[in-house]
N, C-alpha and C positions, 0 to 999 in steps of 0.2 A: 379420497378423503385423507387417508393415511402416506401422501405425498404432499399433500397441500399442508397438513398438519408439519413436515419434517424440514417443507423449505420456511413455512415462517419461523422454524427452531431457528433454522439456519441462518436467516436475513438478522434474528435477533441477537445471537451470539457473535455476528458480523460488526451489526452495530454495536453491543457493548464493547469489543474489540478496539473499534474506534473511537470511542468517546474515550475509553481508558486511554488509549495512545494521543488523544489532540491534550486531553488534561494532563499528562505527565510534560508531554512538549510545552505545552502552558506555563505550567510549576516553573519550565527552566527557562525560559523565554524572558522576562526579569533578570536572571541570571548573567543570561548571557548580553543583554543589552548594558545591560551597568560592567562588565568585562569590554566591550567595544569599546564601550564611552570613553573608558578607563583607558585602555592600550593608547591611545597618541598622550596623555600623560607622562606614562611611564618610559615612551620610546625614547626621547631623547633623555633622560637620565642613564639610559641602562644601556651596555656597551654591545655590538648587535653578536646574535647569536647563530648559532649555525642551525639550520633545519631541521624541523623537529621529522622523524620519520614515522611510520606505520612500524608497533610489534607482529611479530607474528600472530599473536593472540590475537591484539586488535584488526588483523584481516582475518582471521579463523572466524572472529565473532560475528565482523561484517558478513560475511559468506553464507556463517549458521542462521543471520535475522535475516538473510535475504531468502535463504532454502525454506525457514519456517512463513514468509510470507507468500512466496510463491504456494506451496502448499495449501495454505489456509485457502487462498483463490480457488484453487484445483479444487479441492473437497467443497467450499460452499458453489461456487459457479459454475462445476462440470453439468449438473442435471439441467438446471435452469436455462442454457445456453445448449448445451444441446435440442434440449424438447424447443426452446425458438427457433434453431436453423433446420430440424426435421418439420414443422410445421410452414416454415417460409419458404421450403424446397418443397411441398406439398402445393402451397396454395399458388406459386409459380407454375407448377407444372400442368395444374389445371385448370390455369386465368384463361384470357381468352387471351386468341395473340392481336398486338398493336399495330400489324404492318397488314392493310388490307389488300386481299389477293387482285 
């Protein structure tokens, strides 16, 4: 009872996780479609520029939202994904076998 209670916490704070992150994506999706539109406008006015690179900070950050999403998997899908591969190595080991003698 008090497992089946902790993964639907979990399935639920998963999915508010991800409605939060598709609506922020959203918000900027507008954003960023009128910046596209926009860029072959602007290209040939504007004299070309040399390559924008990565800061540090901005690979630290990538790194840190990758390490916080991996996590968040680890923590909500270690239980649920275990207790399916200990039940499917259970009920494998006990089927009947397919290749008859």
């Amino acid at each position: 009872m008090r497992s089946d209670r902790l993964t639907r916490t979990r399935a639920c704070v998963l999915a508010a996780l991800v409605i939060i992150s598709c609506t922020i994506i959203g918000a900027r999706a507008p954003m960023m479609a009128t910046t596209v539109l926009a860029a072959p406008q602007h290209e040939a006015e504007a004299a070309p520029e040399a390559a924008h690179e990565q800061t540090l900070l901005q690979t630290a950050a990538k790194i840190a939202n990758f390490a916080i999403l991996v996590g968040l998997l680890v923590y909500f899908l270690k239980t649920p994904v275990s207790v399916y591969l200990v039940s499917r190595a259970t009920a494998i080991r006990y089927s009947k076998p397919m290749i008859a003698p």
